[in-house]
Biopython code that builds the backbone (N, CA, C, O; Angstrom):
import numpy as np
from Bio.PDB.StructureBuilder import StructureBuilder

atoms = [
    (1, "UNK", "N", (-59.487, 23.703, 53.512)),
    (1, "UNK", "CA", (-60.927, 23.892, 53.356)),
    (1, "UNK", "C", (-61.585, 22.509, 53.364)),
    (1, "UNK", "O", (-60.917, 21.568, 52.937)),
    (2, "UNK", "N", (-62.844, 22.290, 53.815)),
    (2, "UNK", "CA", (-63.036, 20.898, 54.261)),
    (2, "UNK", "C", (-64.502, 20.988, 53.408)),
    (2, "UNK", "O", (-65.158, 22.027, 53.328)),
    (3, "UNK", "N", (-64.895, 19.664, 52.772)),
    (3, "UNK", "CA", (-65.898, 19.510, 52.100)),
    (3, "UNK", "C", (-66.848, 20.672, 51.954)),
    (3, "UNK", "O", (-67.280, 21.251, 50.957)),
    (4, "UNK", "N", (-66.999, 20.802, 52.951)),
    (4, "UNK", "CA", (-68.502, 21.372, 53.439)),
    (4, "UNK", "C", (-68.408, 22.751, 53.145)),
    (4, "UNK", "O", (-69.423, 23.431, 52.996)),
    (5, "UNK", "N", (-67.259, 23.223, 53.050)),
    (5, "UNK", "CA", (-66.472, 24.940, 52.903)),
    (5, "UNK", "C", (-66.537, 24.937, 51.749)),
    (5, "UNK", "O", (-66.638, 26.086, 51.319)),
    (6, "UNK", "N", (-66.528, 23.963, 50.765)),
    (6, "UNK", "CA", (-66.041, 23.924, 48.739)),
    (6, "UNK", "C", (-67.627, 24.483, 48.670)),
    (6, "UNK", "O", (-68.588, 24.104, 49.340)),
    (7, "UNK", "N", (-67.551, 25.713, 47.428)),
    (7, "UNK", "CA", (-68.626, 26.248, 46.733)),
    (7, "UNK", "C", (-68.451, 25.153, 45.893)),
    (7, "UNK", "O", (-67.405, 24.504, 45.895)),
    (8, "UNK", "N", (-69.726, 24.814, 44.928)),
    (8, "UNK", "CA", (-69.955, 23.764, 43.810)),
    (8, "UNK", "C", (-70.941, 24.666, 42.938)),
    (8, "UNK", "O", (-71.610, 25.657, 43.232)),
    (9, "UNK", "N", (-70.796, 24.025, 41.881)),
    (9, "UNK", "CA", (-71.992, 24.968, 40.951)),
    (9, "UNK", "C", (-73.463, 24.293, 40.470)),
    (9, "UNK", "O", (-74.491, 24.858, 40.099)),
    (10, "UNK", "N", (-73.078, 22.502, 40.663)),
    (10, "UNK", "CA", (-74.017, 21.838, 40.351)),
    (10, "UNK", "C", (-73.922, 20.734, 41.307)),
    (10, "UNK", "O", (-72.844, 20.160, 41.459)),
    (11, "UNK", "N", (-74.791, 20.449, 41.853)),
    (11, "UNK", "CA", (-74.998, 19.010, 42.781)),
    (11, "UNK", "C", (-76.131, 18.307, 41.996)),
    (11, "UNK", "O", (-77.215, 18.767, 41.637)),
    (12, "UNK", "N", (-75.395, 16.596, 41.754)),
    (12, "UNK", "CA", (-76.346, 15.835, 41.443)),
    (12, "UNK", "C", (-76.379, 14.519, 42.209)),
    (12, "UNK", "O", (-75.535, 13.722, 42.619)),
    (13, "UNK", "N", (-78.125, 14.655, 42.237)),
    (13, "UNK", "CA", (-78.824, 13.552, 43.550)),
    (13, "UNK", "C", (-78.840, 12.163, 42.804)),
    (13, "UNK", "O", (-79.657, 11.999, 41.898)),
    (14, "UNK", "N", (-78.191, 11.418, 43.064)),
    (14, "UNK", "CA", (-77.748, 9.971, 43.029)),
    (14, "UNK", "C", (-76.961, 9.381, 41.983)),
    (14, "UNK", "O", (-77.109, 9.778, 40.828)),
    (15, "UNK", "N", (-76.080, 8.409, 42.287)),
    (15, "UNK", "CA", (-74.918, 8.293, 41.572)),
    (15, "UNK", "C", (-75.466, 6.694, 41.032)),
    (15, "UNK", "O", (-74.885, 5.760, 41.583)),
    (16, "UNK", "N", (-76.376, 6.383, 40.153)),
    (16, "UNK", "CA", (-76.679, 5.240, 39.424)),
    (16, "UNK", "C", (-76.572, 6.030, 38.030)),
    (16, "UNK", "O", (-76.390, 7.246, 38.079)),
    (17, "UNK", "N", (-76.685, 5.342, 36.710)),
    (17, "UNK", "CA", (-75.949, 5.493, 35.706)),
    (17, "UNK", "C", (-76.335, 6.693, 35.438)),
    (17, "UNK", "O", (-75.422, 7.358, 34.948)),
    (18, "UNK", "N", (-77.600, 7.409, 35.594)),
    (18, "UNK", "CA", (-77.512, 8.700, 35.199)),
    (18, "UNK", "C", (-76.732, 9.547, 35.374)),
    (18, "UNK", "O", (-75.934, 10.061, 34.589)),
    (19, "UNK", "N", (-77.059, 9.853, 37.115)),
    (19, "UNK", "CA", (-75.740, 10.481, 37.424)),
    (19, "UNK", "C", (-74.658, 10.345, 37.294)),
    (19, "UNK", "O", (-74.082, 11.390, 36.991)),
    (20, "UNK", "N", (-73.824, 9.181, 37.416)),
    (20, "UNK", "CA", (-72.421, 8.907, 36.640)),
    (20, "UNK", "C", (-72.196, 9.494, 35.264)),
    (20, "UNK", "O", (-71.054, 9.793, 34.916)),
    (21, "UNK", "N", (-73.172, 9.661, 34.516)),
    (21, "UNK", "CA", (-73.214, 9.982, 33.237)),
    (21, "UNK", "C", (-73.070, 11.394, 33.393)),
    (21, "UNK", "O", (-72.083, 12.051, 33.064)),
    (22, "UNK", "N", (-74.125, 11.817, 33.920)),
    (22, "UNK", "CA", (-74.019, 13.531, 33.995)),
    (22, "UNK", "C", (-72.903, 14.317, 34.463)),
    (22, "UNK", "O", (-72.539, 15.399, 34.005)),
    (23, "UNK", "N", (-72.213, 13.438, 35.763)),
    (23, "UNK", "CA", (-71.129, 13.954, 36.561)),
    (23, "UNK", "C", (-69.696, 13.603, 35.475)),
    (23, "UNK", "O", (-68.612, 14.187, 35.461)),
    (24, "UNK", "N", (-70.139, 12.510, 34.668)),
    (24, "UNK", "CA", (-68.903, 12.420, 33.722)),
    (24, "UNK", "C", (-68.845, 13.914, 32.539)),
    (24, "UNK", "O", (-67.820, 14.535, 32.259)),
    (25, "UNK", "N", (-70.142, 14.180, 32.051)),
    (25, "UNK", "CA", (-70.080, 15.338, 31.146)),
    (25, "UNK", "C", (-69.901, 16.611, 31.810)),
    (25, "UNK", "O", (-69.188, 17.405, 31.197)),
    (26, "UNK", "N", (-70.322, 16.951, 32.789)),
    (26, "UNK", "CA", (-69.821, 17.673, 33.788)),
    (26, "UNK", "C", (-68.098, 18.114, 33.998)),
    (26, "UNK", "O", (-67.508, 19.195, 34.018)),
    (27, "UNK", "N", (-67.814, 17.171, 34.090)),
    (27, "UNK", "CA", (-66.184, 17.048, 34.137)),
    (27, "UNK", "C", (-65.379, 17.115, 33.152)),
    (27, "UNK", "O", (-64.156, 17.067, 33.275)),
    (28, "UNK", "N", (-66.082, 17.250, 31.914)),
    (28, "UNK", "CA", (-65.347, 17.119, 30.623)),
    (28, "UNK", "C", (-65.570, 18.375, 30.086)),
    (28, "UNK", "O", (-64.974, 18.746, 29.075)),
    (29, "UNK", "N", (-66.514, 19.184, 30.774)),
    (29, "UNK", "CA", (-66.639, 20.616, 30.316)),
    (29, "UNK", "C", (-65.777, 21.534, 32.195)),
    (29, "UNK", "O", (-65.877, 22.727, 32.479)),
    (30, "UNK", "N", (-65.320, 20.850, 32.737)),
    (30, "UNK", "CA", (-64.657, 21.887, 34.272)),
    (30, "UNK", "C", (-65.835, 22.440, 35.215)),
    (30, "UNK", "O", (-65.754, 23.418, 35.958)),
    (31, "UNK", "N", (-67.040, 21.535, 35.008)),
    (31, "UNK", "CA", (-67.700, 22.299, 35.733)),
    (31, "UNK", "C", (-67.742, 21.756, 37.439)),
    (31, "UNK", "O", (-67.820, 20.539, 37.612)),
    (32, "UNK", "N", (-67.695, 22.594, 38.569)),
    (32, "UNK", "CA", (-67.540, 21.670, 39.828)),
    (32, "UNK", "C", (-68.947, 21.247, 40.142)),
    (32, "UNK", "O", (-70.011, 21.867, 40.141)),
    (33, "UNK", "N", (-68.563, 19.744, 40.468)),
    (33, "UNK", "CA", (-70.330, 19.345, 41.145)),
    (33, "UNK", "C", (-69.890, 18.316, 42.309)),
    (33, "UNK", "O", (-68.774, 17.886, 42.601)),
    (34, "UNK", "N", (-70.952, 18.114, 42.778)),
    (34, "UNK", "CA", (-70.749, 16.765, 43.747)),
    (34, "UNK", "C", (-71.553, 15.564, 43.591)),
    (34, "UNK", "O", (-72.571, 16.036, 43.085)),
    (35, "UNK", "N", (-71.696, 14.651, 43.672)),
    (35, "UNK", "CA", (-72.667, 13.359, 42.981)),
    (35, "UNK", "C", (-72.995, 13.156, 45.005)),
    (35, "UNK", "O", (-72.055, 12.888, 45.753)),
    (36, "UNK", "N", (-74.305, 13.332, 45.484)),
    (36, "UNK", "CA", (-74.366, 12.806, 46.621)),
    (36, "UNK", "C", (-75.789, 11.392, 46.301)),
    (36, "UNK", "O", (-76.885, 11.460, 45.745)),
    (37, "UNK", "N", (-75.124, 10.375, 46.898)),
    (37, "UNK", "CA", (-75.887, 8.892, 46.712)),
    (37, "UNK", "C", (-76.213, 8.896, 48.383)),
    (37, "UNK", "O", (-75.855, 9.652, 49.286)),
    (38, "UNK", "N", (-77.177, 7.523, 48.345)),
    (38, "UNK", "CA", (-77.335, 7.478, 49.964)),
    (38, "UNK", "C", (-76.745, 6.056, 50.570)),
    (38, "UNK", "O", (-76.526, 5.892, 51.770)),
    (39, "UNK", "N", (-76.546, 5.160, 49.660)),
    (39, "UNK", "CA", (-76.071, 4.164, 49.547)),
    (39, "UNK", "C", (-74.451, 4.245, 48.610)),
    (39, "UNK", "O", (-74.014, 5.327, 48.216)),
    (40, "UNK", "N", (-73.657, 2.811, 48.346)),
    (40, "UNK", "CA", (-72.817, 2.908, 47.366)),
    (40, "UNK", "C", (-72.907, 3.236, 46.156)),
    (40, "UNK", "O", (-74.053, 3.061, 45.742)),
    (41, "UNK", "N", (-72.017, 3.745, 45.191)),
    (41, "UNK", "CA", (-72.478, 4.375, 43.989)),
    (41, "UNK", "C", (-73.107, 2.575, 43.311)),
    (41, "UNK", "O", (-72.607, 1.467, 43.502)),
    (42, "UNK", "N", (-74.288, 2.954, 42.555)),
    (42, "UNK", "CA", (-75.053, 1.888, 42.172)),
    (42, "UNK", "C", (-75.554, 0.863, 42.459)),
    (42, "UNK", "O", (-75.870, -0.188, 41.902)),
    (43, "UNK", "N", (-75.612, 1.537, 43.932)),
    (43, "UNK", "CA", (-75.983, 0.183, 44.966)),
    (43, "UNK", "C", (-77.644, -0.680, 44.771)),
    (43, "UNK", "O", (-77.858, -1.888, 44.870)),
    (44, "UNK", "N", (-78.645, 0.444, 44.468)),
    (44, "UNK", "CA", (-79.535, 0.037, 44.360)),
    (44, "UNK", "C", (-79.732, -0.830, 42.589)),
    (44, "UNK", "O", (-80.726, -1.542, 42.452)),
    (45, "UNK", "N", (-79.046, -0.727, 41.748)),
    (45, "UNK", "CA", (-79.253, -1.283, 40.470)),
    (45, "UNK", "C", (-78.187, -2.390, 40.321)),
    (45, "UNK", "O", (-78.211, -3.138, 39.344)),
    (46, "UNK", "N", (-76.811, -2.548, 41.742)),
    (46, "UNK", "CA", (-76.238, -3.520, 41.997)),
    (46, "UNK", "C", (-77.415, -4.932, 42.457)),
    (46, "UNK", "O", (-77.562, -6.004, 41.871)),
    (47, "UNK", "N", (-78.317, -4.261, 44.066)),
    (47, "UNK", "CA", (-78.998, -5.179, 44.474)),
    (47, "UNK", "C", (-80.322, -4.702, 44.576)),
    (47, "UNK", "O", (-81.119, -5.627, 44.732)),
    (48, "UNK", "N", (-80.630, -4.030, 44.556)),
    (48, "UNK", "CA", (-82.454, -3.867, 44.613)),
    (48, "UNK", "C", (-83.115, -4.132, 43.804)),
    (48, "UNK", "O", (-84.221, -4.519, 44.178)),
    (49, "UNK", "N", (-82.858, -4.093, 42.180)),
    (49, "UNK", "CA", (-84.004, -4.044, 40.956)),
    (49, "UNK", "C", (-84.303, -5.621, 40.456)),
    (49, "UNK", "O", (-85.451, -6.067, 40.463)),
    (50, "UNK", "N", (-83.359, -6.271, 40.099)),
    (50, "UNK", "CA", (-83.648, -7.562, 39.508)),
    (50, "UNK", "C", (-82.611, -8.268, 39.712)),
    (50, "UNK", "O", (-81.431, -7.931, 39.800)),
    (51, "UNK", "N", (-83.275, -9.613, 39.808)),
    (51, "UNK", "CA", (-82.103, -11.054, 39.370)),
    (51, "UNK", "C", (-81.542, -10.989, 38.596)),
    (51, "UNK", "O", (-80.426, -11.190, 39.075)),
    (52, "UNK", "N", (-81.381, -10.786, 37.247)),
    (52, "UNK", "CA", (-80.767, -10.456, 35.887)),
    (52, "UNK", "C", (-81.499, -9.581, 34.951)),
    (52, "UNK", "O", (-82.642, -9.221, 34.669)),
    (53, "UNK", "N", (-80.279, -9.420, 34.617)),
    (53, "UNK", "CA", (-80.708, -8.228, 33.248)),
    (53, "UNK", "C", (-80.522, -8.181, 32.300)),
    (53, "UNK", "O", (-79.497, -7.643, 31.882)),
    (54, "UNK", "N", (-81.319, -8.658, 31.603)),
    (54, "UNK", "CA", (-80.539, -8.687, 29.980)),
    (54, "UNK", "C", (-81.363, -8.034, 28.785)),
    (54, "UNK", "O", (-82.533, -8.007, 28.404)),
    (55, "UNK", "N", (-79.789, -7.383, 28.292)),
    (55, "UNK", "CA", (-80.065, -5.962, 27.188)),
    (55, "UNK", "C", (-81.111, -6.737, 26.061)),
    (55, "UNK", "O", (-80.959, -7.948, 25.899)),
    (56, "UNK", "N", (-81.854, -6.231, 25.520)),
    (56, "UNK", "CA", (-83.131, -6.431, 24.621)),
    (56, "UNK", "C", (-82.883, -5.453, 23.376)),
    (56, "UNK", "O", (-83.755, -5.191, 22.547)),
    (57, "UNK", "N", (-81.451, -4.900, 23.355)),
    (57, "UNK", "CA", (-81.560, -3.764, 21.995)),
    (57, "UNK", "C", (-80.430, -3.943, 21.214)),
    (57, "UNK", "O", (-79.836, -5.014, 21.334)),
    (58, "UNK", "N", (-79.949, -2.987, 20.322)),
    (58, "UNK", "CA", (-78.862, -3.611, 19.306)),
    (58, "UNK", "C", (-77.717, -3.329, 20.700)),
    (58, "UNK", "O", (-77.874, -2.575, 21.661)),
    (59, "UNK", "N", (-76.438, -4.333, 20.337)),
    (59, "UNK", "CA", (-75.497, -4.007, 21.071)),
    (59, "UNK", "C", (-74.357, -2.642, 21.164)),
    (59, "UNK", "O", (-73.362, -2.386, 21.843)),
    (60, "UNK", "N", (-75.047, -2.036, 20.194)),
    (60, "UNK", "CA", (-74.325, -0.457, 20.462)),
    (60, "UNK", "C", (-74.827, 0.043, 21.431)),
    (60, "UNK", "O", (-74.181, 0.651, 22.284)),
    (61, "UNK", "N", (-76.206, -0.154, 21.458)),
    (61, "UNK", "CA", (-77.159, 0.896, 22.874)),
    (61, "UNK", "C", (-76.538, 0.653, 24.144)),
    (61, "UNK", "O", (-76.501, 1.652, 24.862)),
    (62, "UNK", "N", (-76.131, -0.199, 24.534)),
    (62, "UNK", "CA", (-75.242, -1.220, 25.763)),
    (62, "UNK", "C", (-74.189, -0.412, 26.541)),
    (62, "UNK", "O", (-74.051, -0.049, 27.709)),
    (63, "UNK", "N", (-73.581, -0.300, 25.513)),
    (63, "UNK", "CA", (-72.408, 0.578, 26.233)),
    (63, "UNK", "C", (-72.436, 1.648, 26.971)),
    (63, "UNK", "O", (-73.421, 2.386, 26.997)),
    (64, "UNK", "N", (-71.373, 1.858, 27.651)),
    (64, "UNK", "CA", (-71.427, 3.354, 28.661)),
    (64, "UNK", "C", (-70.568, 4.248, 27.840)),
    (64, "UNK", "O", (-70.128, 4.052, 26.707)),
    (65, "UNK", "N", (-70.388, 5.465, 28.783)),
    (65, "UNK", "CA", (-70.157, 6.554, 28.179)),
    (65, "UNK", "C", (-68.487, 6.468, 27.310)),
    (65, "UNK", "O", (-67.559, 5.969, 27.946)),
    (66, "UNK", "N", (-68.298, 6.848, 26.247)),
    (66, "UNK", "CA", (-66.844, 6.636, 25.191)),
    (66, "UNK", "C", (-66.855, 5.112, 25.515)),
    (66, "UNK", "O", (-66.165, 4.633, 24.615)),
    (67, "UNK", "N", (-67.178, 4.321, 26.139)),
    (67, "UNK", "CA", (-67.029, 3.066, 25.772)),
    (67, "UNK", "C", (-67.116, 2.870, 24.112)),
    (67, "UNK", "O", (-67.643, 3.551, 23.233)),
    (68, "UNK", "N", (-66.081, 1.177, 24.086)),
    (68, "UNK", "CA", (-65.828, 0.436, 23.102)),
    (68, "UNK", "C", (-66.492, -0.672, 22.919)),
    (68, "UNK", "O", (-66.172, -1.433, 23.832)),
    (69, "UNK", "N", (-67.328, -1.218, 22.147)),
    (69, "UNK", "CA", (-68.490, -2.016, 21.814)),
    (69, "UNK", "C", (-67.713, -3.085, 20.845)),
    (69, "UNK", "O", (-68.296, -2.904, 19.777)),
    (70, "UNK", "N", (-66.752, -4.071, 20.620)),
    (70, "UNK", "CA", (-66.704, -4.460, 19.473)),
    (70, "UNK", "C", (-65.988, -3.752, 18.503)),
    (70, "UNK", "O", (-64.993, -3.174, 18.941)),
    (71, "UNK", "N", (-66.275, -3.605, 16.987)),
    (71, "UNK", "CA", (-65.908, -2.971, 16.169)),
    (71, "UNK", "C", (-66.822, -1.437, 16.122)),
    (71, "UNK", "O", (-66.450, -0.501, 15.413)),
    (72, "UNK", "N", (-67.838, -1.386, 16.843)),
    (72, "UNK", "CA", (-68.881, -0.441, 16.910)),
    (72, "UNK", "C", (-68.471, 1.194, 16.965)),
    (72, "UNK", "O", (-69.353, 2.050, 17.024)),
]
sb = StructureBuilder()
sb.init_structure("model")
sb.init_model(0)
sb.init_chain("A")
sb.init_seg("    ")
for serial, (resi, resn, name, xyz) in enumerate(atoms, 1):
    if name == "N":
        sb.init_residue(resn, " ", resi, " ")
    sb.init_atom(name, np.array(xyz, "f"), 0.0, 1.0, " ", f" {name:<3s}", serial, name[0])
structure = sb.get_structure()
């Protein structure tokens, strides 16, 4: 069966941290989805948004998803 043949139950439109996020909880409950981006996953928050970025909040907020922060 070839991509295009797979039923899915949820498709989500672009793979920058949201979607990574969503498609990660997604997967932790079995649900099938597909993450379709138009570029590489995070391509546009790799190079389109800014020269640098730097976090402005406590360093727990920082982290990604089950990430490890420190002692946090």
């Amino acid at each position: 069966m070839g991509m295009s043949d797979q039923k899915v139950d949820t498709v989500v439109i672009g793979a920058g941290q949201a979607g990574i996020a969503i498609s990660h909880h997604l997967t932790e409950r079995g649900i099938s989805h597909r993450v379709l981006e138009k570029n590489r996953i995070t391509e546009a928050w790799r190079t389109g948004r800014w020269d640098s970025l730097v976090a402005n909040g406590p360093a727990w907020h920082d982290r990604n998803l089950h990430g490890k922060y420190g002692d946090l």
